[in-house]
C-alpha positions in Angstrom: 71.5 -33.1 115.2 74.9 -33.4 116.3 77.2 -36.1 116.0 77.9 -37.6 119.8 81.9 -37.7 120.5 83.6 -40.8 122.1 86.7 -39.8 124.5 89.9 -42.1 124.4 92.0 -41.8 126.4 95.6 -43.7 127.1 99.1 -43.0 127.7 101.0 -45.3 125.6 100.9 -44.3 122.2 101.2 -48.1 120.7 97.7 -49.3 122.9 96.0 -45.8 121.7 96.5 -46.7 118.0 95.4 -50.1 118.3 92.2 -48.6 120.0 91.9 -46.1 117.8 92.0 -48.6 114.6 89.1 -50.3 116.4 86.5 -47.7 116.5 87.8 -45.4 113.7 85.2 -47.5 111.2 82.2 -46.3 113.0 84.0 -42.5 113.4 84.5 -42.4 109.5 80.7 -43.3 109.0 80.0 -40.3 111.1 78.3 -42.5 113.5 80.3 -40.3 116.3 83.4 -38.3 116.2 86.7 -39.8 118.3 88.7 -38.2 120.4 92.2 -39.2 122.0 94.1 -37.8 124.6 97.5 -38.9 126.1 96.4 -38.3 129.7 94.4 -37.5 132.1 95.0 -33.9 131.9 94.6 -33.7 128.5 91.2 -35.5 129.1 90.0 -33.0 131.6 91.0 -30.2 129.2 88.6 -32.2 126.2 85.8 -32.2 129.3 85.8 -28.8 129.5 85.1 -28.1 126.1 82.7 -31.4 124.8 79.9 -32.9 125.9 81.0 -36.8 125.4 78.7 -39.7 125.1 81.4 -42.2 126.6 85.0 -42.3 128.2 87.4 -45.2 127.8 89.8 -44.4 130.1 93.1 -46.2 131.0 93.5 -46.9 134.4 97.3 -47.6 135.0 98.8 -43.4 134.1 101.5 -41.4 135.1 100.7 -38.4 137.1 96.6 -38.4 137.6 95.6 -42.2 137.2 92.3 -43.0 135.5 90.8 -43.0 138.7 91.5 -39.5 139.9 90.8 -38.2 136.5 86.9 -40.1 136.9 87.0 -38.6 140.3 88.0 -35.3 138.6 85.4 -35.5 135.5 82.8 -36.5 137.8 83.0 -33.4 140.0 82.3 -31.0 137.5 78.1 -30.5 137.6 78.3 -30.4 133.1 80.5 -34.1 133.0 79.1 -35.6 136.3 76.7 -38.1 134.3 79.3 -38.7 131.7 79.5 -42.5 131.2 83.0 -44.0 132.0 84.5 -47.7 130.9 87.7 -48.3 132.7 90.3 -50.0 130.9 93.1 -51.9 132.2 95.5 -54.7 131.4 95.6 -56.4 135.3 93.3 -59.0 135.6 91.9 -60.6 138.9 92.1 -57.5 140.1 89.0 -57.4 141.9 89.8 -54.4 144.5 90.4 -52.1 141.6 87.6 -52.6 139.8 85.3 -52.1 143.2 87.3 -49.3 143.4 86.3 -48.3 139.8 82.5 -48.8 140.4 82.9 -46.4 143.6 84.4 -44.3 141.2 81.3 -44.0 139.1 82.7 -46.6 136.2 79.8 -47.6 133.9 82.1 -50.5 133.0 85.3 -52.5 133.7 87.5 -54.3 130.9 90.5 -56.3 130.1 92.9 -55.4 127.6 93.4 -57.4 125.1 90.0 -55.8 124.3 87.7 -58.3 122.2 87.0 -55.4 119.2 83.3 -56.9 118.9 82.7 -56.1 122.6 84.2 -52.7 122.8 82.6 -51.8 119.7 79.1 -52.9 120.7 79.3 -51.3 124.4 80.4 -48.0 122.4 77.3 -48.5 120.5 75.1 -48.4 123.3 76.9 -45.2 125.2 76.1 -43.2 121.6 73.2 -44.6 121.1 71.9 -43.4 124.4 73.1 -39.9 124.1 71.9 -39.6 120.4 68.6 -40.3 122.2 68.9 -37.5 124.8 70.1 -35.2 122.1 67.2 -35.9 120.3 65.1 -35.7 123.6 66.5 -31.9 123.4 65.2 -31.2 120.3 61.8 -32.3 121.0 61.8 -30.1 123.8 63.0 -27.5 122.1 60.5 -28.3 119.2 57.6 -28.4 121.7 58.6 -24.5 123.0 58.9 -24.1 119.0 54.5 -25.0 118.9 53.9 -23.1 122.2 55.1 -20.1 120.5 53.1 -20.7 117.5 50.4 -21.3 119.4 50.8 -17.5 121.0 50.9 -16.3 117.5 48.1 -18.0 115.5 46.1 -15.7 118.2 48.0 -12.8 116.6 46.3 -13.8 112.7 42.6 -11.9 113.1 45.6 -8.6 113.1 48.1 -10.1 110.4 45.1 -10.5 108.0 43.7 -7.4 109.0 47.8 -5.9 108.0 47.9 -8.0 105.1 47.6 -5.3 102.4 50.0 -2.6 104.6 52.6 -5.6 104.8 52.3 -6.1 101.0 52.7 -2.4 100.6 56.1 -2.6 102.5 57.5 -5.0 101.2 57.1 -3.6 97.8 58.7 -0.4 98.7 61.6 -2.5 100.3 62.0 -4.2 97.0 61.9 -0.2 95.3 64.5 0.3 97.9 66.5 -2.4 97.1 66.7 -1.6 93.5 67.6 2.2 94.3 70.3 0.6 96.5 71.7 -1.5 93.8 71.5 1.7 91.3 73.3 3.3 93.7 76.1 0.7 94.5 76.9 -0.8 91.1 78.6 0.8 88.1 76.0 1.8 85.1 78.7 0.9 82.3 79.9 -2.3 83.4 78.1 -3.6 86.4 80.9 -4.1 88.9 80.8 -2.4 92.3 81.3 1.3 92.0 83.6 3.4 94.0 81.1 3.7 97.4 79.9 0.2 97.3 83.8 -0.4 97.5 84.6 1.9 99.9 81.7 -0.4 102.2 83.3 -3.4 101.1 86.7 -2.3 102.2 86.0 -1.0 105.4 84.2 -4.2 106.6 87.5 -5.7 105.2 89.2 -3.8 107.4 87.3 -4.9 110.3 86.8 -8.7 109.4 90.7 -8.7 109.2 91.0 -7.2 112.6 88.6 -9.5 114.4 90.6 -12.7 113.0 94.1 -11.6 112.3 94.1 -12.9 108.8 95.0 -10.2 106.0 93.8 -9.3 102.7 95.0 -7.9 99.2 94.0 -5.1 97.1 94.6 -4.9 93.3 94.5 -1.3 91.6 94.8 -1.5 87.8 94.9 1.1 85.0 94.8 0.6 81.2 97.8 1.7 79.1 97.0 3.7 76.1 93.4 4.4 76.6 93.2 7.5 76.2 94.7 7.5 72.5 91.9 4.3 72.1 89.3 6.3 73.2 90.3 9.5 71.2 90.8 7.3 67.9 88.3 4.9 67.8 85.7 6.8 69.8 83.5 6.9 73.3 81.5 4.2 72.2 84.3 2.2 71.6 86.3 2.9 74.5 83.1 2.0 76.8 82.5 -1.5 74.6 86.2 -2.0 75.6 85.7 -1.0 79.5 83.0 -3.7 79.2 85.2 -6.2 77.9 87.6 -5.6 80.2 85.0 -5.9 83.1 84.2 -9.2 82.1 88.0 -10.5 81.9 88.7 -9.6 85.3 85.8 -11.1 86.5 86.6 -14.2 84.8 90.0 -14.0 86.3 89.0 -13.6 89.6 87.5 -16.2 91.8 83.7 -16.2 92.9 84.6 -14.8 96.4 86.6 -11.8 95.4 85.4 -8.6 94.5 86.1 -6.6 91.2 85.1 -3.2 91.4 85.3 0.1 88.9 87.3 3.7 90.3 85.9 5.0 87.3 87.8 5.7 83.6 90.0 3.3 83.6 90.7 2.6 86.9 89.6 -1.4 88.3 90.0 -2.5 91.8 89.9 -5.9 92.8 89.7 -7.3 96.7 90.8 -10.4 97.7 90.3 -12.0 101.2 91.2 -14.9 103.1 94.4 -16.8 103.9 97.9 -17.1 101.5 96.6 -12.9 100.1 100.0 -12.3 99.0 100.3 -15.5 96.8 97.1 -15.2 95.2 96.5 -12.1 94.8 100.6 -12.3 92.2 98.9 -15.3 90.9 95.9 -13.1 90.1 97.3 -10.4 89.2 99.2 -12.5 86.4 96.0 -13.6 85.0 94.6 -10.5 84.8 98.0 -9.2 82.7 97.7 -12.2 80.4 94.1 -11.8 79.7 94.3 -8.2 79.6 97.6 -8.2 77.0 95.0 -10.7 74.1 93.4 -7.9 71.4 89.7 -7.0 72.2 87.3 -7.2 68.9 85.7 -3.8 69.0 83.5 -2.9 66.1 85.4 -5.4 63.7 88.4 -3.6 64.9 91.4 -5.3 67.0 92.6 -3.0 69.8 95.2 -4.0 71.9 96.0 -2.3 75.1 98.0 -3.6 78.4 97.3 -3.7 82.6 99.5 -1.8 84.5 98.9 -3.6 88.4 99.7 -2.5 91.5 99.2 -4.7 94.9 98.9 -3.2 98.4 98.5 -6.0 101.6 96.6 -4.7 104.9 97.5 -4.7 107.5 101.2 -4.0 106.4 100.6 -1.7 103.4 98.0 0.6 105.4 96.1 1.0 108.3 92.7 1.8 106.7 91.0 1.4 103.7 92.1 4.9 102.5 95.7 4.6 102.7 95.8 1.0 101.4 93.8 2.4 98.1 96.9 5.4 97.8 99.3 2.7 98.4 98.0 0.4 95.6 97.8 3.0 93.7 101.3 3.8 93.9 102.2 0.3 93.3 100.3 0.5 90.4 102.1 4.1 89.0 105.5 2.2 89.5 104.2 -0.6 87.5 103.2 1.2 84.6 106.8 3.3 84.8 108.2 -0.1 84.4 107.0 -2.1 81.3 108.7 -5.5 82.0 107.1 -5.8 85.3 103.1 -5.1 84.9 102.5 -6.5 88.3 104.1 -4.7 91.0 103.9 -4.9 94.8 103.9 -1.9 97.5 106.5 -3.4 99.6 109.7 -4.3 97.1 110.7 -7.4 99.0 107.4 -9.1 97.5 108.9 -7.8 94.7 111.9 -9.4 94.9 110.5 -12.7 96.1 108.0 -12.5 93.1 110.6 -12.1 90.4 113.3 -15.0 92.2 109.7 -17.2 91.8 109.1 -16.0 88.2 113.0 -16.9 87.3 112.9 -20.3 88.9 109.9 -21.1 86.7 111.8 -19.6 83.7 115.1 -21.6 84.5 113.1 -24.9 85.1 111.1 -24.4 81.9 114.2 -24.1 80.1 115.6 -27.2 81.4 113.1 -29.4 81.2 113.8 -28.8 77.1 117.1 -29.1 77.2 117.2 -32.2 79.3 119.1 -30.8 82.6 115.9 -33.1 84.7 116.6 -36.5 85.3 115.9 -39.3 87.5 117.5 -41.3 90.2 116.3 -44.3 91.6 116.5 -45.4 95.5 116.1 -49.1 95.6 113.8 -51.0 97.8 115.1 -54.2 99.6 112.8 -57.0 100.7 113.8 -57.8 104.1 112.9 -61.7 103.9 114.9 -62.3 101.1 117.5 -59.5 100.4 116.3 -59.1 97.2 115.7 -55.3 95.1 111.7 -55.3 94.9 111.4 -51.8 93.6 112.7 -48.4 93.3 111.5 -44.9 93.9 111.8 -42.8 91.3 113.2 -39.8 92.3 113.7 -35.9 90.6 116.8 -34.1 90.2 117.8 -31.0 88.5 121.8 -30.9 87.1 121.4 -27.0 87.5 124.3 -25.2 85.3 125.1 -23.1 89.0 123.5 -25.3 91.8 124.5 -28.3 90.9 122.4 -31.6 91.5 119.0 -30.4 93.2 116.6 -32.7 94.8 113.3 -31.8 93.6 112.3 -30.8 97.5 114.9 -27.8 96.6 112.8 -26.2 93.6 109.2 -27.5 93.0 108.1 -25.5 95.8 108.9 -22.2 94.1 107.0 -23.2 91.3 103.3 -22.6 90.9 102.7 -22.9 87.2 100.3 -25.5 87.1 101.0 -26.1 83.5 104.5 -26.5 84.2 104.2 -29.1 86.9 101.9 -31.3 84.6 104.6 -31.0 82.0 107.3 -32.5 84.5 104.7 -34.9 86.2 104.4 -36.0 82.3 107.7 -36.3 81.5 108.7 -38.6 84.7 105.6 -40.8 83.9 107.0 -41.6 79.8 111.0 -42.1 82.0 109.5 -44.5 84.4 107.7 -46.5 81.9 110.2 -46.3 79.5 113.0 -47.2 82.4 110.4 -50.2 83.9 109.9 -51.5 80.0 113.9 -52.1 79.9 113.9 -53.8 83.5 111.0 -56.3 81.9 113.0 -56.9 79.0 115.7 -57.9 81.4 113.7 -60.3 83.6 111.8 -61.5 80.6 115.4 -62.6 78.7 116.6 -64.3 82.2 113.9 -66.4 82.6 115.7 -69.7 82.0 118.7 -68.4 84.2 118.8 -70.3 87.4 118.1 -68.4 91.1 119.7 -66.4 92.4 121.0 -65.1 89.2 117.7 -63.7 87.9 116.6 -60.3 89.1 112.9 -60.6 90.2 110.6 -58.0 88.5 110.7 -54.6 89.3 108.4 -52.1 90.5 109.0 -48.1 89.8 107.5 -45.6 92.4 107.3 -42.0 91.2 106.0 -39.3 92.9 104.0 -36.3 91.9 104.5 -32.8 91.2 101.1 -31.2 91.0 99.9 -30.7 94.3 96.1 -32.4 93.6 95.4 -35.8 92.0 93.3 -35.4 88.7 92.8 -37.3 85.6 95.6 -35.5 84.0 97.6 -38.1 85.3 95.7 -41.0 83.6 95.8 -39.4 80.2 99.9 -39.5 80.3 100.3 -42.6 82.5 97.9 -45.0 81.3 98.7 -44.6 77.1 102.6 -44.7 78.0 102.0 -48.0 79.8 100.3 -49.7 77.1 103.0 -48.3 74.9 105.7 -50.1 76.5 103.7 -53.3 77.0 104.0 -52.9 80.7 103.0 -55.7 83.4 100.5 -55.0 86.3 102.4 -53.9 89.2 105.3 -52.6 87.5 104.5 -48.9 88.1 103.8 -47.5 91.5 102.6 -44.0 92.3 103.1 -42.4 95.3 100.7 -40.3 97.0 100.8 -37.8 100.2 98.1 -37.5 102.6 96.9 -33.9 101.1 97.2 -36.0 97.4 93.7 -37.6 98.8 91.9 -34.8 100.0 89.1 -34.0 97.7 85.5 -35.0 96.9 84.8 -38.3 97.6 83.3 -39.5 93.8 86.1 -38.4 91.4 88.6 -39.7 93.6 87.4 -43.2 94.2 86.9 -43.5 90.3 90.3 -42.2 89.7 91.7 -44.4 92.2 89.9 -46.9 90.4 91.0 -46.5 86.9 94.4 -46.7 88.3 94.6 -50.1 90.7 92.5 -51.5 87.4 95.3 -50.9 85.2 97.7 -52.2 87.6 99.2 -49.6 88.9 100.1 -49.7 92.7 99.4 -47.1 95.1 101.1 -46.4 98.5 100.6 -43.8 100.7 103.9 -41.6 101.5 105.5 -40.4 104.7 102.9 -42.1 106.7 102.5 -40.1 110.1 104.6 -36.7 108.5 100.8 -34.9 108.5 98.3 -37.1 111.0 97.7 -39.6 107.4 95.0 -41.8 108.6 94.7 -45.7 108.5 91.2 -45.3 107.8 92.0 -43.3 104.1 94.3 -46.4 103.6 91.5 -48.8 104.0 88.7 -46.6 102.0 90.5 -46.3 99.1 92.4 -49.7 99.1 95.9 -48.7 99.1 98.7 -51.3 98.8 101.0 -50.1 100.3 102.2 -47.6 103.3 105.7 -45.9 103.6 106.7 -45.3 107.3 107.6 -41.6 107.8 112.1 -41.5 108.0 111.2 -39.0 110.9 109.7 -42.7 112.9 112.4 -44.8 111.7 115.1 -42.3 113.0 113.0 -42.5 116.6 113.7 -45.7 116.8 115.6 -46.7 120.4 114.4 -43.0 121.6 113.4 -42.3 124.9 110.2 -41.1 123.3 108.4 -44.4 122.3 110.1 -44.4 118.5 110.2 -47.6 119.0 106.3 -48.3 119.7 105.1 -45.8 117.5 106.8 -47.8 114.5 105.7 -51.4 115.6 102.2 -49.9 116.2 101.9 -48.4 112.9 103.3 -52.1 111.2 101.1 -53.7 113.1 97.8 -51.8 112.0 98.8 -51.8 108.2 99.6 -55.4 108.0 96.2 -55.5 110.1 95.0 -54.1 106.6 96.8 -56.4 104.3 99.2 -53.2 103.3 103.1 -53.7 102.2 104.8 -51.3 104.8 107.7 -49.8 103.0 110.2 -48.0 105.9 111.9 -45.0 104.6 114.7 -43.1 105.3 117.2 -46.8 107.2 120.4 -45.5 107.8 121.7 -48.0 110.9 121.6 -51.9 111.6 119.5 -51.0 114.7 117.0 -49.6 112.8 117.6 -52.3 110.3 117.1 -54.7 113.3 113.9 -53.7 115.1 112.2 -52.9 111.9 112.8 -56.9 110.8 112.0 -58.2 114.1 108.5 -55.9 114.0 107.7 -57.3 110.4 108.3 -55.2 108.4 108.0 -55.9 104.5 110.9 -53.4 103.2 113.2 -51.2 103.8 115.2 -47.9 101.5 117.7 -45.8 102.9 121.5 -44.8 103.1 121.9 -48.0 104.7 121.2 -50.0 101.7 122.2 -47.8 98.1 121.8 -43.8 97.7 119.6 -42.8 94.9 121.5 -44.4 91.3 121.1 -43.4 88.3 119.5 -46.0 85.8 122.6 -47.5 84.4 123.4 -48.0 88.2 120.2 -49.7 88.7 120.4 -51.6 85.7 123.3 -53.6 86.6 122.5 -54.3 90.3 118.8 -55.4 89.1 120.4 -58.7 87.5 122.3 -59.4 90.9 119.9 -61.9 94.0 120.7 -60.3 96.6 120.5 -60.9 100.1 121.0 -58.6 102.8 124.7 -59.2 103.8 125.7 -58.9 100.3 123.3 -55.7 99.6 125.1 -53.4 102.8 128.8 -54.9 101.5 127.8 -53.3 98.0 126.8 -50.3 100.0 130.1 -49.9 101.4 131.6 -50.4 98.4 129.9 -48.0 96.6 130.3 -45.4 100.0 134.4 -45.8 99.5 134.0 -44.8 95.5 
């Protein structure tokens, strides 16, 4: 059965997230599925596409008011018996709400909304169409019997056929086995060339239907010819079936590794990003492919040549986009120290300046060209540094200082990424042991000269959360004897997509060994307040793209004091990022909010920087004085 959908609808943006927070419990348990719109028009355009079980609808808009856009829901014969609760902030406003009921308004309320009451009258609205729904099923189920009845007439003939319908379907399965002898290859059991040819041309047309492109690898052997002729046949088809089974473990389940025949593979890729994953394929096919085969207690070695062809750019049909990867692949094997070669050279290009970035990264990350900067934190109540945020930079020999926004990007070496992720986890601890030390050795100092304890936030490199990260963060804080709450990780909204179970216990493990967690650039990707209060995240960083809309003609203003509002709502720290005026510095203290980083405070220091201004109470006079000072240097 479907899951009934509940239409919001309000033109200010600050009254539509405090709605929103109050029903988004019951739309996370899949009770119903919400849906806002910013006015009426918008509404009508959500009409005309879903069946809704209720609309709260604001009644004071600009433009179409709440109630033309009743009066316009209403007229349409598929929403006429759509429910609709008006909502408005004027009270003792009897001739509106009359006018509401004429309107067809199922109810009438007063905002500040009591959440108890809104939720309940929700309740009913879903409750009600949940029953119709499954009214619809029962009728449908009940046309479902009539039919059967019509065809348990029918089962004097079907017994009568029984023995004919056995007789077909066994020469459908004799069919099916034929079809399969004739569509697979003997030697290694991968598609042969016509089974393919099939799969390529309803590639072809797949792609044209929805616009989204695929990739096709061709790949030859190098030196199997003088394999074959030295070791034998027999040998040279144990090694075909060896390297059948490599490229099918290379591969993932949904792509499809074929044999040309000799020594000629063909893999097919589909789906979106074809270009990136069918290099990052094509890679692991080259590695696996370059490792000796055992063959008769003999080690042969041989080598991939690979060439990549993308439709629709690299051919029009299935034939030319075969000849094209197969001349990608001829250039590939003319050219040793680049196995994996594309048709069109700009992927080349792009493939090798990836490749090189990886290389260059690799090599600095052992010889110590990373390090770390730290953006402090300032708690608006008493001035004081709270925290910092650990953040990555790269003294490149050519470049410069690069933030890590400027490299990780072009880097998809997985193995790489947990290296650096690693390393920043054993620098924070290491940096957060020495802050301890220096609050621990100050405790007898009187106020304001001892710095408060420290919190480090680092951020991630890998672009998934796993338990990789425990193994190197959890040992190296026990190592250093660290306190709860002195490490903080920071974690996107695409950080905390994944199944449900592993995530919650890794979560878990985490907040249990004291480590913080905050959610990053809240608002940069829709992040939702209801993932903050599932997994029971401390603390919320306000997107700099909010705090730089502050005083806009756009509501930057509203959005921000909205979004405080809710996350102190859920006993979060709200951490704004990105405070480079007083005005900002201003609103967000008169909205709240717990702390603030930015240009207007310090730029990222190094940890000797850090180290000094940690032993210093500040308050916040003092802290944009130091600012300036440190500007004029």
């Amino acid at each position: 059965m479907q899951t009934p959908k509940v239409l919001l609808v309000n033109d200010d943006q600050a009254s539509l997230y405090a709605l929103e927070s109050l029903l988004l419990d019951a739309a996370d348990q899949h009770v119903y599925e919400l849906i806002s719109a910013a006015s009426g028009k918008e509404a009508l355009r959500h009409v005309l596409r879903h069946e809704f079980a209720v609309i709260l609808l604001d009644v004071s808009m600009p433009g179409m008011d709440g109630f033309e856009t009743a009066e316009a829901i209403h007229s349409h014969p598929r929403s006429a018996g759509t429910p609709i609760i008006f909502i408005t902030a004027h009270y003792a406003d009897e001739l509106n709400r009359l006018k509401a009921y004429q309107k067809g308004a199922a109810d009438y309320l007063f905002t500040p909304v009591i959440p108890q009451i809104l939720q309940a009258k929700v309740a009913v609205f879903v409750e009600m169409a949940k029953k119709n729904m499954l009214l619809r099923i029962q009728a449908e189920e009940l046309a479902r019997l009539n039919q059967d009845l019509r065809v348990q007439r029918l089962q004097d003939l079907e017994r009568i056929n029984a023995e004919l319908e056995q007789e077909v379907k066994e020469r459908k399965a004799a069919e099916q086995r034929a079809h399969e002898l004739s569509t697979r290859d003997a030697l290694t059991n991968l598609l042969n060339r016509r089974a393919l040819i099939q799969q390529l041309e309803h590639a072809v047309a797949t792609s044209d239907r929805s616009g989204i492109g695929f990739a096709l690898l061709f790949l030859d052997l190098d030196k199997f010819k003088p394999i074959n002729d030295t070791y034998g046949h027999e040998a040279g088809d144990e090694l075909l079936r060896q390297v059948a089974a490599r490229l099918t473990a290379a591969v993932r389940v949904a792509d499809i590794v074929a044999r040309l025949g000799g020594d000629e593979f063909v893999v097919l890729i589909e789906g979106k990003s074809a270009s990136a994953n069918a290099a990052r394929v094509g890679r692991k096919i080259e590695t696996a492919c370059a490792l000796p085969f055992e063959i008769g207690g003999q080690r042969v070695k041989t080598a991939a040549s690979i060439g990549i062809a993308l439709y629709p750019q690299d051919g029009a049909n299935a034939q030319a986009l075969m000849k094209n990867a197969d001349t990608a692949m001829y250039h590939a094997k003319q050219n040793s120290a680049t196995p994996v070669q594309f048709f069109h050279e700009e992927l080349n290009v792009r493939e090798r300046e990836r490749e090189r970035w990886t290389l260059e990264l690799r090599k600095a990350l052992a010889s110590g060209q990373l390090e770390l900067r730290y953006e402090p934190q300032i708690d608006l109540d008493t001035g004081r540094m709270i925290a910092a945020e650990a953040l990555l930079y790269w003294r490149h020999p050519a470049h410069g200082a690069m933030e890590a926004a400027q490299f990780l990007p072009l880097v998809q070496e997985r193995a790489l990424l947990d290296r650096i992720d690693a390393w920043v986890v054993a620098q924070c601890c290491s940096q957060a042991a020495l802050w301890q030390g220096l609050h621990g050795s100050m405790r007898n100092v009187p106020a304001p000269a001892a710095a408060r304890q420290l919190c480090i936030w680092l951020n991630l490199a890998t672009p998934q959360l796993h338990s990789d990260l425990l193994q190197a963060l959890l040992p190296a804080m026990r190592k250093h004897g660290l306190a709860p709450g002195s490490i903080g990780v920071e974690l996107n909204e695409k950080l905390l997509i994944g199944a449900s179970e592993p995530l919650a216990h890794l979560l878990a493990q985490m907040q249990e060994a004291g480590v913080h967690i905050a959610l990053d650039d809240f608002g940069s990707a829709r992040s939702s307040l209801a993932a903050c209060k599932r997994w029971q995240l401390n603390t919320l960083k306000i997107d700099r793209s909010f705090v730089h809309g502050i005083g806009n003609d756009e509501g930057g203003t509203d959005i921000v004091a909205a979004v405080i509002h809710l996350a102190r709502a859920l006993s979060m720290q709200v951490v704004a990022l990105g405070v480079e005026t007083r005005q900002q510095l201003e609103v967000l203290q008169a909205q709240g909010c717990h702390t603030c980083q930015g240009a207007l405070f310090y730029p990222p220091l190094p940890a000797a920087g850090l180290l000094e201004q940690a032993s210093i109470d500040f308050n916040t006079h003092h802290t944009l004085q130091s600012n300036e000072d440190i500007s004029h240097e």
